[in-house]
TORSE-48122 format. One record per residue (C-alpha): residue number from 1; y, z, x; residue in three letters. Coordinates in steps of 0.02 Angstrom, whole numbers, plus 50000, padded with zeros to 5 digits. Layout:
<nodes>
{pos NUM; v Y; w Z; u X; code ALA}
...
</nodes>
This chain:
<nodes>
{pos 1; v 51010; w 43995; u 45026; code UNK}
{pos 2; v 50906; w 43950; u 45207; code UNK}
{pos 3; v 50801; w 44100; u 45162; code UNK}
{pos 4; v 50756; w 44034; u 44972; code UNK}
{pos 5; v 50693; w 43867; u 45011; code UNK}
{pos 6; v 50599; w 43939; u 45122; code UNK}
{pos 7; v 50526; w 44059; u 45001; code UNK}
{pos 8; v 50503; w 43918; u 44878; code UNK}
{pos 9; v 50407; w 43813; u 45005; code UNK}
{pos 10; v 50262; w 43958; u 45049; code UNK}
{pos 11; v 50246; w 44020; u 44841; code UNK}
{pos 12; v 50229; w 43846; u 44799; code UNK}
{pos 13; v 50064; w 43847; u 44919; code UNK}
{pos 14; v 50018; w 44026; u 44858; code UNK}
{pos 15; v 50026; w 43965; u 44664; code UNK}
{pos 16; v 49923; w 43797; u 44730; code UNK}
{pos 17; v 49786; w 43905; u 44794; code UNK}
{pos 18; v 49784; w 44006; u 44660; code UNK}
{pos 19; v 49757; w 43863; u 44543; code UNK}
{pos 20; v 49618; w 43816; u 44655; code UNK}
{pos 21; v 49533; w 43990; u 44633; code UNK}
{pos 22; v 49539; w 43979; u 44459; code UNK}
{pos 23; v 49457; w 43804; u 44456; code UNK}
{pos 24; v 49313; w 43886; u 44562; code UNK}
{pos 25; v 49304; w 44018; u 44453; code UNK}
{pos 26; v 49276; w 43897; u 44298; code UNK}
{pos 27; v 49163; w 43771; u 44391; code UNK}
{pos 28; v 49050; w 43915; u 44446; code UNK}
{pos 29; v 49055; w 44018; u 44286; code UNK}
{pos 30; v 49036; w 43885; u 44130; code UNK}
{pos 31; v 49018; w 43706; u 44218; code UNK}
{pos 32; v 48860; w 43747; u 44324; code UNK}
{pos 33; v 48750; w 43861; u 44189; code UNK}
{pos 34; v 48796; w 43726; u 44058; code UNK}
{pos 35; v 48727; w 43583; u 44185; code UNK}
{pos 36; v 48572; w 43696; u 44211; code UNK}
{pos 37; v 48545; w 43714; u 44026; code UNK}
{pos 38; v 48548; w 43529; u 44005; code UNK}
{pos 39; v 48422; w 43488; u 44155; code UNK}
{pos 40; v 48311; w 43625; u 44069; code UNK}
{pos 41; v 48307; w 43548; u 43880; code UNK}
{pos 42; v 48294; w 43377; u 43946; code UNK}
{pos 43; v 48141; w 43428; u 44046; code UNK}
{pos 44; v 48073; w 43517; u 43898; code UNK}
{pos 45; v 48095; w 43358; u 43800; code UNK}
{pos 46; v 48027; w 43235; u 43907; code UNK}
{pos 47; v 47858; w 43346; u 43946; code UNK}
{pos 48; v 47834; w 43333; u 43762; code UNK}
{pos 49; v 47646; w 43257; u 43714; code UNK}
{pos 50; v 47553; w 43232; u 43532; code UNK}
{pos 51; v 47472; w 43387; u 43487; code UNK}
{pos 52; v 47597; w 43513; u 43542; code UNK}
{pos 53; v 47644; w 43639; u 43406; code UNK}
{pos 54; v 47839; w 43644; u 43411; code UNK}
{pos 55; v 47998; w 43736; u 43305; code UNK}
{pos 56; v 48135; w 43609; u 43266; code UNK}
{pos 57; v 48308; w 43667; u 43287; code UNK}
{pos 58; v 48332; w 43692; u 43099; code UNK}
{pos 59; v 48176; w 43812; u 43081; code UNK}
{pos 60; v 48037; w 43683; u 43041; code UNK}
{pos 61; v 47850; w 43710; u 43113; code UNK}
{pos 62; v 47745; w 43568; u 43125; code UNK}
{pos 63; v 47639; w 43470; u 43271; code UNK}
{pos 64; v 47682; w 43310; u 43354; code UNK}
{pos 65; v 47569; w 43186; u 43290; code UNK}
{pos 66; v 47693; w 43046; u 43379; code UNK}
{pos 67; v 47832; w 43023; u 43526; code UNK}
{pos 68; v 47959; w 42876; u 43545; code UNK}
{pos 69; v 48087; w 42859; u 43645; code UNK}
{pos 70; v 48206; w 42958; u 43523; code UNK}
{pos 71; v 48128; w 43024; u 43387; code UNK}
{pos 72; v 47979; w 43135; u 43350; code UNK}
{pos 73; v 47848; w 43146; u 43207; code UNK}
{pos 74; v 47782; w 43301; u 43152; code UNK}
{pos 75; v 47641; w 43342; u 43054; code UNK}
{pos 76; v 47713; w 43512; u 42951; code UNK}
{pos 77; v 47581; w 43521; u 42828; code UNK}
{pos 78; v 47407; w 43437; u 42768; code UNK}
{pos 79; v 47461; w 43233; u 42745; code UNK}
{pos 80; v 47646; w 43287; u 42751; code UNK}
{pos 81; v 47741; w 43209; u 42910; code UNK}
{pos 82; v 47920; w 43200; u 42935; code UNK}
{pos 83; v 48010; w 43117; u 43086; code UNK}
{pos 84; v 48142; w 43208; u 43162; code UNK}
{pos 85; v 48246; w 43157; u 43322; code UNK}
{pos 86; v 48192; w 43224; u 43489; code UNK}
{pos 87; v 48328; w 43312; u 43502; code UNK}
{pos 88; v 48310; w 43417; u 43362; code UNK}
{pos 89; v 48137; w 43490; u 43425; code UNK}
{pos 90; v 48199; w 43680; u 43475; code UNK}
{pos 91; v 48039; w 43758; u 43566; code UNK}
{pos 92; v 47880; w 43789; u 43582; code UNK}
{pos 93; v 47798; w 43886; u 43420; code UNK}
{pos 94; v 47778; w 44074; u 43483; code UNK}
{pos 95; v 47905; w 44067; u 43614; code UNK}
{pos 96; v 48082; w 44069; u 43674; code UNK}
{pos 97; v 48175; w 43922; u 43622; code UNK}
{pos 98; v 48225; w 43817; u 43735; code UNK}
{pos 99; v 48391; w 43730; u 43670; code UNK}
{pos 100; v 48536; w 43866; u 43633; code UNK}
{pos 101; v 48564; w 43915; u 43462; code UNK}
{pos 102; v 48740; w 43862; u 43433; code UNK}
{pos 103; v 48870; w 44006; u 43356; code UNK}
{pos 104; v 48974; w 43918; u 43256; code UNK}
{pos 105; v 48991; w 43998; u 43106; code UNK}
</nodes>
């Protein structure tokens, strides 16, 4: 019986680090690209200015003919403007987008 507590005492540390390890392993594998993705969009979005030629999220082309604070308006064809939240502005025409496509399908 001596020789079982004892036993307990030292796995119970072993299964504590080990919990540890796998919290390191998730911070460094999901929690710290998904806080760089974030710093990157919101950069993206604040550096927006009128005249930049942008794809919303949802596949619309247009240029920003105005910014607020949280929404954007974009010019998508001749005297057609829509105004779509900041947030919803996906990229740059002609490049990468910058937000993530989600996959939920």
């Amino acid at each position: 019986m001596i020789a079982m507590s004892g036993g307990l005492g030292q796995s119970g540390f072993g299964l504590l680090a080990m919990y540890g390890l796998i919290g390191l392993i998730f911070y460094v594998l999901l929690y710290m690209p998904m806080q760089r993705r974030q710093k990157k969009v919101q950069a993206f979005q604040d550096g927006l200015k009128v005249g930049d030629k942008i794809v919303t999220t949802s596949g619309i082309y247009g240029q920003i003919t105005r910014l607020n604070d949280k929404s954007v308006q974009v010019q998508i064809a001749d005297k057609v403007r829509i105004e779509v939240a900041r947030a919803s502005v996906g990229g740059y025409q002609g490049q990468e987008p910058v937000v993530a496509e989600s996959r939920n399908a």
